[in-house]
GUNU-754589 format. One record per residue (C-alpha): residue number from 1; residue in three letters; x, y, z. Coordinates in pm, whole numbers, plus 32768, in hexadecimal, padded with zeros to 4 digits. Layout:
<rs>
i / aa / px / py / pz
NUM / Ala / X / Y / Z
...
</rs>
This chain:
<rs>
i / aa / px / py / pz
1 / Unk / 2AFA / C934 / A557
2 / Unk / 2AF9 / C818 / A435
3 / Unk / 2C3F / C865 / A30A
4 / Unk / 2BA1 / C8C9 / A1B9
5 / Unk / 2CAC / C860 / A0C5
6 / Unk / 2E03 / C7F4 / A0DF
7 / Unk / 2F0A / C7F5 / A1FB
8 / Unk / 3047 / C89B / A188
9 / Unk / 3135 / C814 / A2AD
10 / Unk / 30A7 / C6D0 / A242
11 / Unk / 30C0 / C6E9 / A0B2
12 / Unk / 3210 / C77F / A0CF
13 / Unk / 3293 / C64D / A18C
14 / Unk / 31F9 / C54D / A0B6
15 / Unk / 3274 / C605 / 9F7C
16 / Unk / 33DE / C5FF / A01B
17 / Unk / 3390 / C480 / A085
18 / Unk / 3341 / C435 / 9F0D
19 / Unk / 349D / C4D7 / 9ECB
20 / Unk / 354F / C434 / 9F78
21 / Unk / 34C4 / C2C9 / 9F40
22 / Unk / 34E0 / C319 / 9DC1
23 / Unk / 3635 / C36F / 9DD7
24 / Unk / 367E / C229 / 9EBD
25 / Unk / 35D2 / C160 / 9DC3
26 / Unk / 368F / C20E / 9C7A
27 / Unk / 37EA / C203 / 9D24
28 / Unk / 37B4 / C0A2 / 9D88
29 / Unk / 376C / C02E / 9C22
30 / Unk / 3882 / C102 / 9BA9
31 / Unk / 39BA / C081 / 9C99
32 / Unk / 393C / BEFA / 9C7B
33 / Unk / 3946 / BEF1 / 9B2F
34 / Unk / 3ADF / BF3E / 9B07
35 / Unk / 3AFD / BE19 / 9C45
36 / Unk / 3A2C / BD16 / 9BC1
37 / Unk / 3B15 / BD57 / 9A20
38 / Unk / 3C22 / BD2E / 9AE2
39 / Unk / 3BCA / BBC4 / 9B84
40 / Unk / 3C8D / BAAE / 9AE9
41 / Unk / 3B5F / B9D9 / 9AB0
42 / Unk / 3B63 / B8D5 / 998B
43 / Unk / 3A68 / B7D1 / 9930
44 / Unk / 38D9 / B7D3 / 98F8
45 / Unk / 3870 / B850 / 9A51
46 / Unk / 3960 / B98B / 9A39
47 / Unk / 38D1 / B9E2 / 98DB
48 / Unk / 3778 / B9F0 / 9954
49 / Unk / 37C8 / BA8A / 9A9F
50 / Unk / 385C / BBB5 / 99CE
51 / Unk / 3710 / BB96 / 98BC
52 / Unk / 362E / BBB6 / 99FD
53 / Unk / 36F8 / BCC1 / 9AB5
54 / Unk / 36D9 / BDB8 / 9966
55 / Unk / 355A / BD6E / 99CD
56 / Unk / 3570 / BD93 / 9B06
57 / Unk / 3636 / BF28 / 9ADF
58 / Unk / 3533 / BF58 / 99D3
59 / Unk / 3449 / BF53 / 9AD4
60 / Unk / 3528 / BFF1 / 9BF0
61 / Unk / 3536 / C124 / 9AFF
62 / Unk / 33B5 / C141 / 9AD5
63 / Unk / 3399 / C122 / 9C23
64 / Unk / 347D / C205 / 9C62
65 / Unk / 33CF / C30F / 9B4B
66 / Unk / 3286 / C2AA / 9BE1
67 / Unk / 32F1 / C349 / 9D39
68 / Unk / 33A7 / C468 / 9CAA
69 / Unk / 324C / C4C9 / 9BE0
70 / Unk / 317A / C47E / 9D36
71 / Unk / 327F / C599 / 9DC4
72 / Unk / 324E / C674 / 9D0F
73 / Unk / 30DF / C65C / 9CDE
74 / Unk / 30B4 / C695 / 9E88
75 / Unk / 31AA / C7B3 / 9E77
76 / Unk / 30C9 / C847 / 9D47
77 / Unk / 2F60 / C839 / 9E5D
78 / Unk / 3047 / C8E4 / 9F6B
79 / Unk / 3097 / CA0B / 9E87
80 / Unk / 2F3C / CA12 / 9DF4
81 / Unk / 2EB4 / CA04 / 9F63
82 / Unk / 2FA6 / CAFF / 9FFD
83 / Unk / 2F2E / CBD5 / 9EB5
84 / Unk / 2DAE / CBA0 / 9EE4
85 / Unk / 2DE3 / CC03 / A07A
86 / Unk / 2EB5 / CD36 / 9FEA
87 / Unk / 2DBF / CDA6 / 9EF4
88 / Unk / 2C7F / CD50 / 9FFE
89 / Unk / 2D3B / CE48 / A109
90 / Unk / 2D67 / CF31 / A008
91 / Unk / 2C22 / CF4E / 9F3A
92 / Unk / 2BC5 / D090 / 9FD5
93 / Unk / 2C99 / D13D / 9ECE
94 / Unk / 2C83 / D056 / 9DA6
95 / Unk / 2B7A / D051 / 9CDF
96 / Unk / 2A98 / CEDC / 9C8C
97 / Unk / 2AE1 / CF47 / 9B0E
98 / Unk / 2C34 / CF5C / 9B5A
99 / Unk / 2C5F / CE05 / 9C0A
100 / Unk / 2B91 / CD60 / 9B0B
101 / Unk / 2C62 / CDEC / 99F5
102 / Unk / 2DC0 / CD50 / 9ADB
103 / Unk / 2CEE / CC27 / 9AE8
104 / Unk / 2C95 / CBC7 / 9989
105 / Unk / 2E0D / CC4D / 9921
106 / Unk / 2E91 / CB41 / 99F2
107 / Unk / 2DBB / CA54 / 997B
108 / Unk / 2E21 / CAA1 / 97F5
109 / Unk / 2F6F / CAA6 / 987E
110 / Unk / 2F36 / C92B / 98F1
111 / Unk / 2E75 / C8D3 / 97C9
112 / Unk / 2F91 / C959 / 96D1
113 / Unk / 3097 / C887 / 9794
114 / Unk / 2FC3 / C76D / 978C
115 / Unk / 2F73 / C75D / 9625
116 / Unk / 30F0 / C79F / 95EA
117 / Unk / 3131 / C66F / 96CD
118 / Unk / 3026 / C5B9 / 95F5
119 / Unk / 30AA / C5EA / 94A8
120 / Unk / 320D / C5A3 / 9508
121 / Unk / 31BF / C447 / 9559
122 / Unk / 30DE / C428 / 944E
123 / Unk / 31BE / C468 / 9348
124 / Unk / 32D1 / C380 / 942D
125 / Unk / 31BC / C270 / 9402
126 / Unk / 3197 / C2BF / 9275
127 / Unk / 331D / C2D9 / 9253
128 / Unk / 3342 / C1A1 / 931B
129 / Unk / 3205 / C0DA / 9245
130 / Unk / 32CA / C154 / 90F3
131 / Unk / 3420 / C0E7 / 9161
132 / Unk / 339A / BF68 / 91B5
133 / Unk / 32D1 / BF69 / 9060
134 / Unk / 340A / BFCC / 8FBC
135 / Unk / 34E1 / BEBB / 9072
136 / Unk / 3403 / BDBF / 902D
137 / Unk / 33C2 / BE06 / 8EC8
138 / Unk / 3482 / BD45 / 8D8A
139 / Unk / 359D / BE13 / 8D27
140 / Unk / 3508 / BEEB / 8BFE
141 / Unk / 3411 / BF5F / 8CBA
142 / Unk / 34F7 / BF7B / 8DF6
143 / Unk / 35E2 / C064 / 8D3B
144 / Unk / 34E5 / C138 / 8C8A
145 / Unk / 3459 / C171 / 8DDB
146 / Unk / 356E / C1D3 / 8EA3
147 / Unk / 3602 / C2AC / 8D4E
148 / Unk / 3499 / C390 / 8D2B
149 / Unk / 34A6 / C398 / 8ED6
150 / Unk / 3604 / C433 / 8EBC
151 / Unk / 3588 / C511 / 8DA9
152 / Unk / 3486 / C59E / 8E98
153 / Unk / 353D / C5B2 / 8FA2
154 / Unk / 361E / C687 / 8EF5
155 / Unk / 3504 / C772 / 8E6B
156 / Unk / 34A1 / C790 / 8FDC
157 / Unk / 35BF / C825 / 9020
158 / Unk / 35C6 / C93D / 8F43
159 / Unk / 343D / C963 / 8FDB
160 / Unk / 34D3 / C98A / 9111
161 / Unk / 35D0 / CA65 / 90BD
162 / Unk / 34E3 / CB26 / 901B
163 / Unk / 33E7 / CB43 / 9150
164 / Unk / 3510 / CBB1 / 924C
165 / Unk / 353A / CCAF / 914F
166 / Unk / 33BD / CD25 / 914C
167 / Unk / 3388 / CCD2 / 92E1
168 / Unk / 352C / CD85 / 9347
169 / Unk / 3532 / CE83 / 9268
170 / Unk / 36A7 / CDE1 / 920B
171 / Unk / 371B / CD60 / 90B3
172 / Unk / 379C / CC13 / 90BC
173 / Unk / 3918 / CC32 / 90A4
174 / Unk / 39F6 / CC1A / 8F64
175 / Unk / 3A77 / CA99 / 9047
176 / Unk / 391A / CA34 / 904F
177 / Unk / 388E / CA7E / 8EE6
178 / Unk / 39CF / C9D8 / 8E3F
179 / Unk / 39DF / C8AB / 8F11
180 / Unk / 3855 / C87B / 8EF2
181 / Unk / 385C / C8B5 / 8DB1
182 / Unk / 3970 / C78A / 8D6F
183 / Unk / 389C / C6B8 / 8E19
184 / Unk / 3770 / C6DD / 8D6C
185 / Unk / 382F / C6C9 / 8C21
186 / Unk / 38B5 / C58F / 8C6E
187 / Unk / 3769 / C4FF / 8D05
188 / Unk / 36D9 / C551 / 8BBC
189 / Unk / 37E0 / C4BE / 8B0F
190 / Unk / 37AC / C381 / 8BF4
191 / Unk / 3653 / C368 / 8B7A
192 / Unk / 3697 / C353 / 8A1B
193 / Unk / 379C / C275 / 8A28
194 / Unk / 36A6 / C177 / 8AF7
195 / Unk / 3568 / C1AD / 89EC
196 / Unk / 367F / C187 / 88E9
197 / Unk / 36EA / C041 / 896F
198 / Unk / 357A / BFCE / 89C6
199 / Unk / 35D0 / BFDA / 8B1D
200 / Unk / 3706 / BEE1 / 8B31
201 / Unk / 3804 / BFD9 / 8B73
202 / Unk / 37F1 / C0E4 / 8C52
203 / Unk / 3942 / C1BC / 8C6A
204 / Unk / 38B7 / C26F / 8DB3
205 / Unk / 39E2 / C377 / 8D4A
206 / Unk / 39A5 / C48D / 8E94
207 / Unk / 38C0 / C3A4 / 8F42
208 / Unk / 38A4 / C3D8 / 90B6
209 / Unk / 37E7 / C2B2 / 90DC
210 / Unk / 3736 / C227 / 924F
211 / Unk / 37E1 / C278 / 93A9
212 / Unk / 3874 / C10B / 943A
213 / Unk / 3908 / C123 / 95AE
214 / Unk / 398E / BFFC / 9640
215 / Unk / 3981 / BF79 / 97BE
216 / Unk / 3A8B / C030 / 98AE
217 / Unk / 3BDF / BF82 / 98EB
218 / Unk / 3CB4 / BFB8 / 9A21
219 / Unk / 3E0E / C07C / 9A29
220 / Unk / 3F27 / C059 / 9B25
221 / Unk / 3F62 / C1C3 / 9B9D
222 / Unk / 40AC / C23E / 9BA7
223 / Unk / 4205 / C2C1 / 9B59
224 / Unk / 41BD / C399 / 99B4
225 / Unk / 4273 / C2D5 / 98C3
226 / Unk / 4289 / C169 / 996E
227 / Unk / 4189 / C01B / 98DB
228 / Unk / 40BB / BF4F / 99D2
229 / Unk / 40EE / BDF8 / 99C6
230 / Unk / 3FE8 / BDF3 / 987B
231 / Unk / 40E4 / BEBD / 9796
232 / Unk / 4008 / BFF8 / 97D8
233 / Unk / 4069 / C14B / 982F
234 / Unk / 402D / C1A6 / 99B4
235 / Unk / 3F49 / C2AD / 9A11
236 / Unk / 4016 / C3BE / 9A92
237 / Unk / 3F9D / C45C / 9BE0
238 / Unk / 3ECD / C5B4 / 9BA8
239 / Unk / 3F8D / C69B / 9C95
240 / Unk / 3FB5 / C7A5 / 9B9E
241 / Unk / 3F58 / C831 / 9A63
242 / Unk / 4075 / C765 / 99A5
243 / Unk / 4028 / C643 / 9A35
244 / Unk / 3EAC / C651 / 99C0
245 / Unk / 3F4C / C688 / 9866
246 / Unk / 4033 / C558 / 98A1
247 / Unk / 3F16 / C477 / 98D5
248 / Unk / 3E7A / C4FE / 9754
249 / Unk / 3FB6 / C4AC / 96E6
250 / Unk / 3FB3 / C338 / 9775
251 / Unk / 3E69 / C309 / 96C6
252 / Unk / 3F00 / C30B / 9553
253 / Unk / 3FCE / C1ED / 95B1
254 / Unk / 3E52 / C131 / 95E2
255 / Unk / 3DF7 / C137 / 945A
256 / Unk / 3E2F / BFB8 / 93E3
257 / Unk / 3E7A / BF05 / 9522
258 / Unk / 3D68 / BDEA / 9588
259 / Unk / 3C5C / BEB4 / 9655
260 / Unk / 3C50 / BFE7 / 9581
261 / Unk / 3C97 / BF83 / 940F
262 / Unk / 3C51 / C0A3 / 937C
263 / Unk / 3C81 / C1C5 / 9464
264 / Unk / 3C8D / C205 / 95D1
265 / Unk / 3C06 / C31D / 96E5
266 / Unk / 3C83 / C2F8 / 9820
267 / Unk / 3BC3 / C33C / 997D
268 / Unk / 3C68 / C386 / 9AB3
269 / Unk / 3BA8 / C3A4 / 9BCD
270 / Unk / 3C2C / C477 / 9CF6
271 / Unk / 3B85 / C3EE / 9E56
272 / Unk / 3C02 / C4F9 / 9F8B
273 / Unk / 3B43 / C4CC / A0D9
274 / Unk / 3A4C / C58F / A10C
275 / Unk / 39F9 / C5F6 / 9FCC
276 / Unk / 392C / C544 / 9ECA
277 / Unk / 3A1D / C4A1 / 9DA9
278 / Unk / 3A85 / C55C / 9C69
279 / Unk / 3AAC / C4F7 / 9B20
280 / Unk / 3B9B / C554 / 9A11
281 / Unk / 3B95 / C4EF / 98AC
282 / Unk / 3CB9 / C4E0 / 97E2
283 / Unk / 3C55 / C4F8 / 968C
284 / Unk / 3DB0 / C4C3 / 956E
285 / Unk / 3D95 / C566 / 9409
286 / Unk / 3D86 / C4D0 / 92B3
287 / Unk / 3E27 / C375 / 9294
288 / Unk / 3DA3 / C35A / 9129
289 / Unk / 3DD6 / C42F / 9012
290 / Unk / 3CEF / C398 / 8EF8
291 / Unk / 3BA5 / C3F4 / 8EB6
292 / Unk / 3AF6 / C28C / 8E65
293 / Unk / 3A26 / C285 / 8F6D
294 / Unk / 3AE9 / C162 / 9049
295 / Unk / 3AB5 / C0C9 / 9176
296 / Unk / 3B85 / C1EC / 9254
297 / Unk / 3AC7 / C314 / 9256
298 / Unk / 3BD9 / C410 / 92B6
299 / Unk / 3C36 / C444 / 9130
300 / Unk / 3C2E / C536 / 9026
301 / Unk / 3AB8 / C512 / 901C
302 / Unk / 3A8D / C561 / 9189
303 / Unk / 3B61 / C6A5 / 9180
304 / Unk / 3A91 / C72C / 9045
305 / Unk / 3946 / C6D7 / 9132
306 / Unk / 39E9 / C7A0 / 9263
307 / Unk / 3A65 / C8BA / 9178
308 / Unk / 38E6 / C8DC / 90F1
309 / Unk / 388A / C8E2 / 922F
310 / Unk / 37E5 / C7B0 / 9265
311 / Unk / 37EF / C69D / 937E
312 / Unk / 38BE / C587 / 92D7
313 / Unk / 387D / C423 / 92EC
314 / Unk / 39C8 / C418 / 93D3
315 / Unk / 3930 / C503 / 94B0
316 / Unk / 37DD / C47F / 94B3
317 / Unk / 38AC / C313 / 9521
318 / Unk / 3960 / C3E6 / 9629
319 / Unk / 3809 / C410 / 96CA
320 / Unk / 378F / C288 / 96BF
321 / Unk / 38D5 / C255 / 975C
322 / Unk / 38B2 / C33B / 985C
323 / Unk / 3771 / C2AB / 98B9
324 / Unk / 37EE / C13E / 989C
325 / Unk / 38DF / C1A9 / 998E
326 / Unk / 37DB / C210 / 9A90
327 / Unk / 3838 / C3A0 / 9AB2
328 / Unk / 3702 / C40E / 9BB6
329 / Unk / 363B / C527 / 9B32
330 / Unk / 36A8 / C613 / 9C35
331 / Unk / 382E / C5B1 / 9C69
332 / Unk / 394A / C69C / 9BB4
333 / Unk / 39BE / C666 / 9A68
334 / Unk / 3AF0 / C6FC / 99DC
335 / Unk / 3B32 / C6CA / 983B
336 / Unk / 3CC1 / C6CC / 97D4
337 / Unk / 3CEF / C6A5 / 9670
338 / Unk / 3E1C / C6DB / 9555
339 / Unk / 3DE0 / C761 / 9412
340 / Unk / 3C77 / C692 / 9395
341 / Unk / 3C82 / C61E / 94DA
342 / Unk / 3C33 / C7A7 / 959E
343 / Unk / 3B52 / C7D3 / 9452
344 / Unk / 3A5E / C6BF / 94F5
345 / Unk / 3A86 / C73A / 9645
346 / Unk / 3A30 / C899 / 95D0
347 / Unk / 3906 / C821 / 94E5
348 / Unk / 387C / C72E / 9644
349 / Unk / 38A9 / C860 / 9723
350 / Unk / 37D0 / C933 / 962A
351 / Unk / 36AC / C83A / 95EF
352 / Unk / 358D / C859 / 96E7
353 / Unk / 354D / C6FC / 96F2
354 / Unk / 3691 / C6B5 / 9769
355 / Unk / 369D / C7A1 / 9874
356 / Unk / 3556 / C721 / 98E2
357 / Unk / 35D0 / C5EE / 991C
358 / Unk / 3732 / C628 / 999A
359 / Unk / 37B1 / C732 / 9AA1
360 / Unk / 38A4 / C7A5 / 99C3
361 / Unk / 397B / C898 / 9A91
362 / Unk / 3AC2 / C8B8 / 99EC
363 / Unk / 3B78 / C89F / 9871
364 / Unk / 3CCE / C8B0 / 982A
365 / Unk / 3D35 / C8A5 / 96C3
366 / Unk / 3EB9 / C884 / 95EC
367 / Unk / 3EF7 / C8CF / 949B
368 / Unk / 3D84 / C8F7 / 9452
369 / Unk / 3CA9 / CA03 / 938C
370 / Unk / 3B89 / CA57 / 9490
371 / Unk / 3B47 / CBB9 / 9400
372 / Unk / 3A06 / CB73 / 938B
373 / Unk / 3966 / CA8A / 94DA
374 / Unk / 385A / CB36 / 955F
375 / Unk / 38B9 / CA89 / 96BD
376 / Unk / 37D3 / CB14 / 97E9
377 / Unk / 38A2 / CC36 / 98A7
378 / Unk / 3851 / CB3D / 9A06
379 / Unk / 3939 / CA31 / 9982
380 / Unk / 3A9B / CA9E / 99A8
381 / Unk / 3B83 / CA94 / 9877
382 / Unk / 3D0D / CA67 / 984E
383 / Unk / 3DA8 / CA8F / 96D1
384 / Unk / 3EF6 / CA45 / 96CA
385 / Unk / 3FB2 / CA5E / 9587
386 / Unk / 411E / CA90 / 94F0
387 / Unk / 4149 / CBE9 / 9446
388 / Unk / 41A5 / CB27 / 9324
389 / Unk / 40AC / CA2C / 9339
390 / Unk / 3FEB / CA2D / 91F8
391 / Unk / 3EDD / C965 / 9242
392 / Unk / 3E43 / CA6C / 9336
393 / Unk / 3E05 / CB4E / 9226
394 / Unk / 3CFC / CA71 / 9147
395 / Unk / 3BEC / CACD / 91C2
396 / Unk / 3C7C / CC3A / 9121
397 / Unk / 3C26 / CCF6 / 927B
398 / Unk / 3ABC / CCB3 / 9229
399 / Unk / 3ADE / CDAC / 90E1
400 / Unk / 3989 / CDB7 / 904A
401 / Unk / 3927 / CE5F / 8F37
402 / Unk / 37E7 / CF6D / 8F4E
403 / Unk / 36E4 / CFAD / 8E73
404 / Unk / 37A1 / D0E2 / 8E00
405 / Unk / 38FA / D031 / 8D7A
406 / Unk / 39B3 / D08D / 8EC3
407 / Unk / 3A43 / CFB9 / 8F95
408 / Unk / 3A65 / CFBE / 9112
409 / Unk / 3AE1 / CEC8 / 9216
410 / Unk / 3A6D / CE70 / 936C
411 / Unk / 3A91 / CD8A / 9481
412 / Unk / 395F / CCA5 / 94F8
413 / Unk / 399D / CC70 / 9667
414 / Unk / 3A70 / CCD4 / 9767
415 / Unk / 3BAD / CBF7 / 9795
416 / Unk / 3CEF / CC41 / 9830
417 / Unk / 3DD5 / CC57 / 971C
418 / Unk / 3F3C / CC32 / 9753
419 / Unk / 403D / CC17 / 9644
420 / Unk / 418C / CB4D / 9690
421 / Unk / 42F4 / CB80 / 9628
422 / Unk / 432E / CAB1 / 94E3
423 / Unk / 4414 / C987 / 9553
424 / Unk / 4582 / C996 / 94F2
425 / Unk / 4556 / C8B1 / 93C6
426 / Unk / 4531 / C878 / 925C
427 / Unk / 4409 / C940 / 9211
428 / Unk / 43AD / C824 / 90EA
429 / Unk / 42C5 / C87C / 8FC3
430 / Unk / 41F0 / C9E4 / 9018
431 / Unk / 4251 / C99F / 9188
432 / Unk / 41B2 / C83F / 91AF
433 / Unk / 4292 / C7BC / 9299
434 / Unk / 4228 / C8AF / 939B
435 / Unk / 40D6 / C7E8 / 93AD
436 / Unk / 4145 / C6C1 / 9461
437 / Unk / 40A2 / C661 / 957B
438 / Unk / 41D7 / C5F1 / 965D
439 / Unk / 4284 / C759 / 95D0
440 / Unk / 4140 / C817 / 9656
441 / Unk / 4153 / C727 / 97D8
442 / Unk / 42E7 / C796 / 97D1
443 / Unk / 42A5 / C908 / 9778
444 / Unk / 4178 / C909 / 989F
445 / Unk / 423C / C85D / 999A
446 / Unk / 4342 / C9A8 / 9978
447 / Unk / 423F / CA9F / 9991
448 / Unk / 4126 / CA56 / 9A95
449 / Unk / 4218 / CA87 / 9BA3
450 / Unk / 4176 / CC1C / 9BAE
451 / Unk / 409A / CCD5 / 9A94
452 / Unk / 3F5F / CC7F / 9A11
453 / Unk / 3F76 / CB0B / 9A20
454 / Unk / 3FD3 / CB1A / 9B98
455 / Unk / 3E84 / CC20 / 9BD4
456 / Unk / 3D91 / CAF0 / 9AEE
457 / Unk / 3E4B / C9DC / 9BBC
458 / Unk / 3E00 / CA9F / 9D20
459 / Unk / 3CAD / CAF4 / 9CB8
460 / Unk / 3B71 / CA14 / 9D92
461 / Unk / 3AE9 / C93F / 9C78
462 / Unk / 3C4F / C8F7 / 9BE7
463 / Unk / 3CA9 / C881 / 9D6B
464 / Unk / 3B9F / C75E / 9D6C
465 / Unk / 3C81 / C6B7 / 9C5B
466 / Unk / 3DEB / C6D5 / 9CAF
467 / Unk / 3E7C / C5F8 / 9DD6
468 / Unk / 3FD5 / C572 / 9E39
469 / Unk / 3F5C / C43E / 9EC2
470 / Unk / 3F50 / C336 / 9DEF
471 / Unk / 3E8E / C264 / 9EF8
472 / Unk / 3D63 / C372 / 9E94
473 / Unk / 3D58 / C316 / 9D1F
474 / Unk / 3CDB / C20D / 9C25
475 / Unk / 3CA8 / C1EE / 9AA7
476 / Unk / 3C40 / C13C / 99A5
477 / Unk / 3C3D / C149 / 983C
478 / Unk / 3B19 / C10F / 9753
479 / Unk / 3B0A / C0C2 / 95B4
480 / Unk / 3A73 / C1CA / 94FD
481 / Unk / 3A04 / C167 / 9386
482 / Unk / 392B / C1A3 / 924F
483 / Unk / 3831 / C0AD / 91B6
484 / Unk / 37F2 / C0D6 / 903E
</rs>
């Protein structure tokens, strides 16, 4: 008897095949990279062995996406073939009006995502077309350009605000429509100030600028609080929840040293046999507190963008690092952050593009308001934060204000919340000093013996990060800036 369509047996092992050779291909270009930076190679012939290797992973990585798409494009024929052989052993009882309807439902289904696919990359394409006509253009005209983009961009996000509102049902919160509404003053301010000065001077006061990521660095692993031989902090060993936040901690130290000028993130990468490798990224708060739009993204401006709940330029750079790092599609990916710092991770879990991208598994924030992050209940979420803790309590609990003058509050996702003892200390101004980040890894380290941290810390996802063995672990560190 001759096969009419596909074999499953078959298509299922080819799909796994692609898998596999896509993850081969993505971890390869991900663990050379750190091993070939670390070569002490001077001279002509090592510069253009490292210019050709960034080449070389570029292609490594499409290779590697190339599979991955192949993958799942076989594994998408085996379910529509075990679904046509379903439905053909089965049409007794449903109607041909019925299947037809499925039918053209899953083809507008395909044709929607499609066309969303589509536009994203054609506006990627505009956005990427404006942002070389502005580079190249004499400064007037460069200024005035980037000013009136900025002023858009900021009207954008009140339309977006506006069509969660209309498409939820929810008002935006009291957080979003002040911070928002900052921004846009200033962005209008911005643009006067450049027509004023015919485009000479552009003050680019609350301007979050273009995402810059740098290339990944190697870390020594080790013992919390020592340097490697490079004056850097090590990269403490993830065996427990304190330790994760020890290794967020590390990363402020990163801001200004050679490598990471501006700002750091950190990724360690946790390798146990028999299990594919998972990634953590250790993201540190603000570093900057002025709102001029410099070259370190994790500012004023970049809390103001969080708080209105938009993806920053810091947390779009978090991504191009990520992928400059080599993360496979498919491995897990755990987001630490302090303060600004668990704001990004929050605002990446939450965005669809992200996830699509990145198996995001776990988050586990300090000190940080994440009231108001719609983060998918599949993605497991630890808040930890000190009773006295102001910072927390920004966001206001998510307070928004109705149509009818009331106000309620509500929480946007699902996260473990556990409040800590304040330390025995100075409390400082309004309870400031309670936000450190070492104060929050001390406080931790005391607590996750039993409780809520212990049940996160002994849950499956949270297990693929934390090891004792520091012969299982690597990191890096990558730059993460802001082009005006």
């Amino acid at each position: 008897m001759s096969l009419y369509g596909m074999d499953v047996e078959g298509g299922r092992r080819l799909s796994k095949e692609f898998a596999r050779s896509s993850q081969r291909l993505l971890d390869l270009s991900g663990s050379l990279t750190p091993l070939i930076a670390n070569v002490d190679w001077h001279g002509d012939d090592g510069q253009r062995f490292t210019h050709d290797w960034k080449a070389y992973r570029s292609q490594l990585v499409a290779a590697g996406h190339a599979l991955a798409a192949a993958s799942h494009a076989a594994q998408k024929n085996v379910d529509e073939q075990l679904a046509a052989s379903t439905a053909s052993a089965g049409s007794g009882g449903t109607s041909a009006l019925d299947r037809l309807l499925d039918s053209a439902a899953g083809e507008a289904g395909d044709l929607w995502n499609a066309f969303g696919k589509t536009t994203s990359v054609l506006a990627g394409t505009a956005s990427a077309m404006w942002n070389l006509a502005q580079d190249l253009a004499p400064l007037p005209v460069g200024n005035l350009m980037d000013a009136e983009e900025n002023r858009l961009t900021r009207f954008g996000d009140w339309v977006n605000m506006g069509w969660g509102w209309l498409t939820s049902g929810e008002p935006p919160s009291i957080t979003q429509v002040v911070s928002n509404g900052v921004l846009f003053v200033a962005a209008t301010w911005n643009t006067a100030a450049t027509v004023t000065s015919l485009g000479f001077h552009n003050p680019h006061l609350f301007d979050d600028g273009r995402p810059v990521a740098g290339e990944p660095v190697p870390l020594t692993v080790g013992k919390p609080g020592t340097a490697d031989v490079n004056g850097r902090a090590v990269t403490p060993v993830p065996s427990t929840i304190s330790s994760v936040l020890a290794a967020t901690d590390a990363a402020y130290a990163d801001a200004g040293i050679a490598g990471t000028e501006d700002t750091g993130i950190r990724i360690t990468t946790v390798d146990k046999p028999g299990s594919p490798p998972a990634y953590i990224i250790s993201i540190p708060g603000t570093t900057r507190w002025m709102p001029d739009g410099a070259a370190n993204p994790t500012d004023l401006t970049g809390n103001l963008e969080l708080a209105g709940g938009n993806l920053s330029t810091a947390a779009q750079a978090v991504r191009i690092a990520m992928e400059k790092a080599g993360i496979p599609r498919d491995a897990p990916v755990m987001l630490s952050g302090h303060s600004q710092g668990g704001m990004i991770a929050t605002a990446l879990a939450s965005d669809n593009s992200f996830t699509d991208r990145f198996n995001v598994t776990n988050v586990v924030t300090y000190g940080s308001p994440v009231d108001s992050a719609p983060i998918p209940a599949s993605i497991d979420v630890l808040a930890l934060q000190h009773a006295g803790d102001p910072v927390p309590q920004v966001d206001l609990a998510d307070a928004t204000l109705l149509p009818g003058g009331s106000i309620t509050t509500s929480r946007d996702n699902n996260a473990t919340v556990v409040t800590l003892p304040n330390p025995d200390i100075d409390p400082g101004f309004a309870g400031i000093s309670y936000h450190d980040s070492y104060r929050y890894v001390d406080s931790v380290a005391q607590q996750e013996a039993g409780g809520p941290i212990a049940q996160y810390s002994q849950k499956e996802s949270t297990q693929q990060f934390l090891t004792s063995d520091a012969g299982q672990v690597s990191s890096t560190v990558s730059n993460i800036s802001r082009k005006q």
